[in-house]
N, C-alpha and C positions, 0 to 999 in steps of 0.2 A: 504494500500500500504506500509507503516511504519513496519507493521509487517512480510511481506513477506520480506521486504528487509533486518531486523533486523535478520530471521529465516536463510537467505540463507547468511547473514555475519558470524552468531555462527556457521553454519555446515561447511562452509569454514576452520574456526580457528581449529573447532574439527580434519578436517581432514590432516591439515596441524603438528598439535603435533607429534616429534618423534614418529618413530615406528609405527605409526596409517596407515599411509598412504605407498602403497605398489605400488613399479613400477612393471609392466610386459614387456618384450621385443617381440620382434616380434617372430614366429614358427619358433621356430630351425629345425623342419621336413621338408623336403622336398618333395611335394607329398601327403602330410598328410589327402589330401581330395580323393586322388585314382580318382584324374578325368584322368590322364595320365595313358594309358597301352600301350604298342607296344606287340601285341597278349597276352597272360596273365601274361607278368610281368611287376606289377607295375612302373614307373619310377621313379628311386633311390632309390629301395629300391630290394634286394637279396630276393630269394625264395629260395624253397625247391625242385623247380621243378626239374625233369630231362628231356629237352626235346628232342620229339619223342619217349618217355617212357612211364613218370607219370605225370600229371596235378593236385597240390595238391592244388594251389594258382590260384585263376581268378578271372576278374571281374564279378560281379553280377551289375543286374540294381537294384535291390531293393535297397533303399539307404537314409540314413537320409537326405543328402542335394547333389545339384549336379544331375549330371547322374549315375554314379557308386560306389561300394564300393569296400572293397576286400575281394574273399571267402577265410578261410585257413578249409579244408577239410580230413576228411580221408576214405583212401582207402586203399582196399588191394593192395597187392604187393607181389606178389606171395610169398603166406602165409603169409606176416608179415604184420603188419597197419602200415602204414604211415601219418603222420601228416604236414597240410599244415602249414610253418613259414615265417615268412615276416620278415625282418631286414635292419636298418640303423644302421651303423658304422663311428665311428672315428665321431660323430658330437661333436663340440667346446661346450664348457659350461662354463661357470662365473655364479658370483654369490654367495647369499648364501645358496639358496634353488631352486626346480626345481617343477614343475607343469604339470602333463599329465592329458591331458584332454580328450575324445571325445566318440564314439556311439558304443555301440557292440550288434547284434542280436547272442544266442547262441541257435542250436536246438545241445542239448546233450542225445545220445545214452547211456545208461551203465554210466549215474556220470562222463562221460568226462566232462573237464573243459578248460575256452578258459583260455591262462598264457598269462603274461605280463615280461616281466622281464628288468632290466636297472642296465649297468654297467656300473660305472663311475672308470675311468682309469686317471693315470697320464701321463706327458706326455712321459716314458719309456713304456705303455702299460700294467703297472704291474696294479691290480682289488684293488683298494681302498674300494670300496663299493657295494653291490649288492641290489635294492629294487626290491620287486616279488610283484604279485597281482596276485588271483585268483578270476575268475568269474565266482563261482559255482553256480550263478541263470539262468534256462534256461528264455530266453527270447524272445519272437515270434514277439515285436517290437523293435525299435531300442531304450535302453537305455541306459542311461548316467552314464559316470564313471571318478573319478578322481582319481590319484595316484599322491602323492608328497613325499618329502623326502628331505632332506639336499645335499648341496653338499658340501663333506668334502674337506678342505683345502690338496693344492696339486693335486684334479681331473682339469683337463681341457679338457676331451673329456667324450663320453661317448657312448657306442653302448644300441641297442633297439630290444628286442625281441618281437615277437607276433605270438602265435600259440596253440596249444589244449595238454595238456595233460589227462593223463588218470586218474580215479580216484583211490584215495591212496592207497586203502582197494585192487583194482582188478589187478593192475599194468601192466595195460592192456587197450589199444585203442579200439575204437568200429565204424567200417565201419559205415557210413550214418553222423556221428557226423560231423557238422560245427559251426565257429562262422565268425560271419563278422564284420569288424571295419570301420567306416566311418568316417570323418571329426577330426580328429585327433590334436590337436595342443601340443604341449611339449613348454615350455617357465621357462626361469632360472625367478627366482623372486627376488627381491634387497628390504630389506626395507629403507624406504626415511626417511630422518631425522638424 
């Protein structure tokens, strides 16, 4: 008993040393699990859609957690592809680093790739920083991806992209391509100490 209680005093101290130990704050996202749609636009977050047109963005039931996720698709469009995008804008940030986390299934046509992309703006709206992610592994379950990045002194907002591009070499979309993102969380990170 002496030794459990000695083991969970030293890991206490360890974790409590400057810098060791890191706070996370609650999902800056809104929606970020895609259980909310009012017909297929996610709630708080902007599509691509036009409707009564084109349906590039909907929900699907296949889904890491929950009921739903969200599809971003492409389609033609008399003769051009179009690609489904999802976005949040203008969300607050602090901090000194930021943490994107959550689930992407991608069936990719032709080297399409599902993007990530995060603008972190002052607060005039002028682009301080840009972090990108590509998810060039096709994936027929839902896996796990993180993207983080600093948040540079003077950002206090930030906008968030999520949609398919084409691959570099073809520069060019490919009808049938989707990826889907589930369970989503974004969170600034502070180290403690």
């Amino acid at each position: 008993m002496k030794l459990n209680c000695v083991k969970g005093i030293i890991t206490l101290a360890v974790l409590m040393l400057p810098g060791v130990m890191t706070a996370y704050a609650q999902n800056l996202l809104k929606n970020g699990n895609f259980e909310i749609f009012t017909g297929n636009e996610p709630k708080d977050w902007a599509t691509s859609n036009i409707p009564k047109v084109i349906v590039v963005v909907s929900p699907e039931t296949r889904c890491k957690g929950g009921t739903y996720s969200v599809k971003c698709e492409v389609k033609d469009f008399h003769g051009s592809k179009m690609a489904g995008m999802i976005s949040q804008n203008g969300i607050p940030v602090s901090g000194s680093s930021f943490e994107l986390k959550g689930f992407y299934v991608l069936h990719s046509v032709g080297k399409d790739a599902g993007f990530v992309s995060i603008e972190l703006m002052d607060a005039d709206g002028n682009t301080i920083k840009i972090c990108q992610e590509n998810l060039t592994n096709p994936a027929a379950n839902f896996t796990h991806f993180t993207m983080a990045g600093d948040i540079p002194r003077g950002a206090v907002k930030l906008d968030i992209k999520m949609t398919l591009l084409p691959d570099k070499d073809s520069d060019a979309l490919h009808e049938g391509s989707y990826v889907l993102f589930d369970d989503l969380e974004l969170v600034p990170v502070t180290p403690v100490g």
